[in-house]
ChimeraX commands (.cxc) that place a marker at each C-alpha (Angstrom):
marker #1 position 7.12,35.76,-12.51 radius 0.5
marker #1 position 9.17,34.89,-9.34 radius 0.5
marker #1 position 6.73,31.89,-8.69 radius 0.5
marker #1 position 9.84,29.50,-8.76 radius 0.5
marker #1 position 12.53,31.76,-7.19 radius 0.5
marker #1 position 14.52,29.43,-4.85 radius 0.5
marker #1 position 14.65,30.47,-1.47 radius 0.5
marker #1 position 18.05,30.92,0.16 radius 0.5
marker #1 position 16.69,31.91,3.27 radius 0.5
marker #1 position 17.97,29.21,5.87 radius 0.5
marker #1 position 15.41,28.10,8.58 radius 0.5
marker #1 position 16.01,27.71,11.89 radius 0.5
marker #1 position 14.21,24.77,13.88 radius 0.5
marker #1 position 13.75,24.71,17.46 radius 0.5
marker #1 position 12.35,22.33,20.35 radius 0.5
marker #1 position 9.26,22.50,21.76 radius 0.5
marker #1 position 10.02,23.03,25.32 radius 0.5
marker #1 position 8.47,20.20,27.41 radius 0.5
marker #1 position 8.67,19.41,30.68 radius 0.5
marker #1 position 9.69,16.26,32.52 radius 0.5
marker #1 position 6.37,15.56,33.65 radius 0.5
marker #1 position 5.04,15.66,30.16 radius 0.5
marker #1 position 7.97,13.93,28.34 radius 0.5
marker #1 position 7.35,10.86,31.18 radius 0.5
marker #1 position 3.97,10.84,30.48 radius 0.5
marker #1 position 4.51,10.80,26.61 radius 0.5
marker #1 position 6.86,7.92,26.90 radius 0.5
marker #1 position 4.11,5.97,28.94 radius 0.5
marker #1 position 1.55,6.61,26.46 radius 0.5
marker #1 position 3.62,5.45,23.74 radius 0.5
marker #1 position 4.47,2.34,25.70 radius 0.5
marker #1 position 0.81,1.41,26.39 radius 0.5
marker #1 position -0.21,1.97,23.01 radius 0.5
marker #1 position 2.83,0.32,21.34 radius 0.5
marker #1 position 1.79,-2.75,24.19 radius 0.5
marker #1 position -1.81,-2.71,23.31 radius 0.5
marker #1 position -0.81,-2.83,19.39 radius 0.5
marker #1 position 1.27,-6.05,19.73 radius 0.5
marker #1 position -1.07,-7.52,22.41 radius 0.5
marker #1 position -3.80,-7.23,19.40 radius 0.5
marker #1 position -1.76,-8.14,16.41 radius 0.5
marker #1 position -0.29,-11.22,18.11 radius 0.5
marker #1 position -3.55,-12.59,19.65 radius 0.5
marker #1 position -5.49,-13.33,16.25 radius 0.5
marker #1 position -6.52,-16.94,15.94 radius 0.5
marker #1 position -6.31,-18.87,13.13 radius 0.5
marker #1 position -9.27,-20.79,12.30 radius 0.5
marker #1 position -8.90,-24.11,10.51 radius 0.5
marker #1 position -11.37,-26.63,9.36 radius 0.5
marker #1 position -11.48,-30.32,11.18 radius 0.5
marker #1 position -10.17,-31.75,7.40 radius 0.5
marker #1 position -6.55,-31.18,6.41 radius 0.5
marker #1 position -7.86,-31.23,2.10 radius 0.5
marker #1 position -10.13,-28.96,2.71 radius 0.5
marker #1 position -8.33,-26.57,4.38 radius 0.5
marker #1 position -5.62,-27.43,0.95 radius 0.5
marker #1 position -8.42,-26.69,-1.07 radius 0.5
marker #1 position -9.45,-23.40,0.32 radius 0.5
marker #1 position -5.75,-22.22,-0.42 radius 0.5
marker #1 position -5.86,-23.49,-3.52 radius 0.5
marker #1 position -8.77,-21.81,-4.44 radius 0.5
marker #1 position -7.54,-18.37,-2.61 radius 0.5
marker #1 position -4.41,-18.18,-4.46 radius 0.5
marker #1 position -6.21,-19.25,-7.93 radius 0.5
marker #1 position -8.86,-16.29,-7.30 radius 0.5
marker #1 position -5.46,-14.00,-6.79 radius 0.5
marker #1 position -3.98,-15.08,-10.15 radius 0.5
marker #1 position -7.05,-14.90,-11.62 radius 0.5
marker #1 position -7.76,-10.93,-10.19 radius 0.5
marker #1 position -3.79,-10.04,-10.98 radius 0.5
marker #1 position -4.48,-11.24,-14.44 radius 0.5
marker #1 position -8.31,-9.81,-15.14 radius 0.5
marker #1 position -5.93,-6.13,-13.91 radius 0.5
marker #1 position -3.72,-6.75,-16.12 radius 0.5
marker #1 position -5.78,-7.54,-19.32 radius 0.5
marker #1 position -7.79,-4.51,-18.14 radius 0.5
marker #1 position -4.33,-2.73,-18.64 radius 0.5
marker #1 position -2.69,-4.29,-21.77 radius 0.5
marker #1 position -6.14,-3.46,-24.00 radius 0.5
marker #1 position -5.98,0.32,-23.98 radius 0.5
marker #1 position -2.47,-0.21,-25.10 radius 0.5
marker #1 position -3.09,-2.72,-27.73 radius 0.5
marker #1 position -5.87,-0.67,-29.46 radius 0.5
marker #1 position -4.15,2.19,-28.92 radius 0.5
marker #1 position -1.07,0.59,-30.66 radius 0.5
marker #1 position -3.65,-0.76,-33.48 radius 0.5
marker #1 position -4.83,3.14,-34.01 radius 0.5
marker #1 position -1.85,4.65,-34.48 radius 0.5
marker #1 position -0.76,1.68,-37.18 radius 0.5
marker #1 position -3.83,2.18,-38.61 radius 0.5
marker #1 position -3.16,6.49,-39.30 radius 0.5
marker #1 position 0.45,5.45,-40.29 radius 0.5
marker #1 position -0.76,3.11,-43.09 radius 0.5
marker #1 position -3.29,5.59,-44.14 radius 0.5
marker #1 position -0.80,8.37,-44.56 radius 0.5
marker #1 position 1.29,6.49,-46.79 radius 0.5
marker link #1:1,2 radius 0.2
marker link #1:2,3 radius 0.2
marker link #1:3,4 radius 0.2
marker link #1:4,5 radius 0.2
marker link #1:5,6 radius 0.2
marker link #1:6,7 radius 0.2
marker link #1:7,8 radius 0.2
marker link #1:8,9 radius 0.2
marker link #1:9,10 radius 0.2
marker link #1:10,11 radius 0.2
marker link #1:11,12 radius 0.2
marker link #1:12,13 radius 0.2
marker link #1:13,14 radius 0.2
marker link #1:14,15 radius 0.2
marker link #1:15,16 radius 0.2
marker link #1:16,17 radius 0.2
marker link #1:17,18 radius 0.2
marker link #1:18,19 radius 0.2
marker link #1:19,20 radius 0.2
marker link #1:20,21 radius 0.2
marker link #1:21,22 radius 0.2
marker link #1:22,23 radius 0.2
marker link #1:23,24 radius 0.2
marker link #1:24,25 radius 0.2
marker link #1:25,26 radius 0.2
marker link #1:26,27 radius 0.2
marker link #1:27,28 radius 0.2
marker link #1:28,29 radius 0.2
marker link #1:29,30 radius 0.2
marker link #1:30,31 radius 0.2
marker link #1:31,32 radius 0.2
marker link #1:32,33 radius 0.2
marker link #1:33,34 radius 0.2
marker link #1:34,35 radius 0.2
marker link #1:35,36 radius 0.2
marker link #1:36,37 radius 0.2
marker link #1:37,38 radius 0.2
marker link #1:38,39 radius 0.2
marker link #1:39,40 radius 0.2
marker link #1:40,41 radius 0.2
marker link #1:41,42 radius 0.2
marker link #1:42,43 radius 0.2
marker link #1:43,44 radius 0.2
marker link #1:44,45 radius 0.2
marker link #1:45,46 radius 0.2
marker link #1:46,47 radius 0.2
marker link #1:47,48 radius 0.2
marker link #1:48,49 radius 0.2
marker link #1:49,50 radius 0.2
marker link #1:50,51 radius 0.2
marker link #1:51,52 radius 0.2
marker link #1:52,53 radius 0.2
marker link #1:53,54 radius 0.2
marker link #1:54,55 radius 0.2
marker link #1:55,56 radius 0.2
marker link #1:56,57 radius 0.2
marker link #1:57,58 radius 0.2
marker link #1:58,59 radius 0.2
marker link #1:59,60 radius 0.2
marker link #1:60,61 radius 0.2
marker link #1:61,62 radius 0.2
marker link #1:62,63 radius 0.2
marker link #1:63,64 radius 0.2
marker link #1:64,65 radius 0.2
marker link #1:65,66 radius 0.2
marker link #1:66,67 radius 0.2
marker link #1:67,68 radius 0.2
marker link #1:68,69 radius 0.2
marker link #1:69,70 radius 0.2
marker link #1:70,71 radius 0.2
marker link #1:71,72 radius 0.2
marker link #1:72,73 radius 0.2
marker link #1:73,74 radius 0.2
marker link #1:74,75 radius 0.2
marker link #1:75,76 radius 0.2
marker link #1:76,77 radius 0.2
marker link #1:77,78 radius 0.2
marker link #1:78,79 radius 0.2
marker link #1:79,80 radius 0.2
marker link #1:80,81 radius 0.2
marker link #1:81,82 radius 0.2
marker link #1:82,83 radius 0.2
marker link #1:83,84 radius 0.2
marker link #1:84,85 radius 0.2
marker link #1:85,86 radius 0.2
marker link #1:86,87 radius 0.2
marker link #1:87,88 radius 0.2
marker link #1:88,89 radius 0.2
marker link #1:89,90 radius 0.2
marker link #1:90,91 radius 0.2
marker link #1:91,92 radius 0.2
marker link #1:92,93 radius 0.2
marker link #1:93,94 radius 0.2
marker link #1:94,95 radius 0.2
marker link #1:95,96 radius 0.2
view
């Protein structure tokens, strides 16, 4: 079974051949796009309420809910292990 036989073959790469008229037009379209991307990313407003505690107490309660989530994951985690660590006491108590 050669399914694993290394290949010592080595590969040649070449260019695509491309034109000037193409590569200009490929750098254009990559400028546009890359414009259009930062145009977007950096014109997202930030929306505030008229109340500087509530707008405290909205992060607060954001970055509870995240601790809270991070920890409920894991929990969800760490009680597979536990019971699994519980099982396996459990069959090495027995067999003594």
């Amino acid at each position: 079974m050669n399914i694993f036989k290394k290949n010592n073959e080595k590969k040649t790469t070449q260019k695509l051949p491309m034109t000037g008229k193409v590569q200009k037009g490929f750098r254009a379209y990559c400028a546009v796009i890359a414009a259009a991307t930062l145009v977007c990313g950096m014109s997202v407003t930030a929306f505030a309420a008229s109340d500087p505690i509530t707008v405290v107490n909205n992060l607060s309660d954001f970055i509870f809910g995240l601790i809270r989530a991070i920890g409920l994951i894991l929990l969800g985690f760490g009680i597979p292990g536990i019971s699994g660590m519980l099982l396996i006491l459990k069959e090495v108590q027995t067999d003594e």
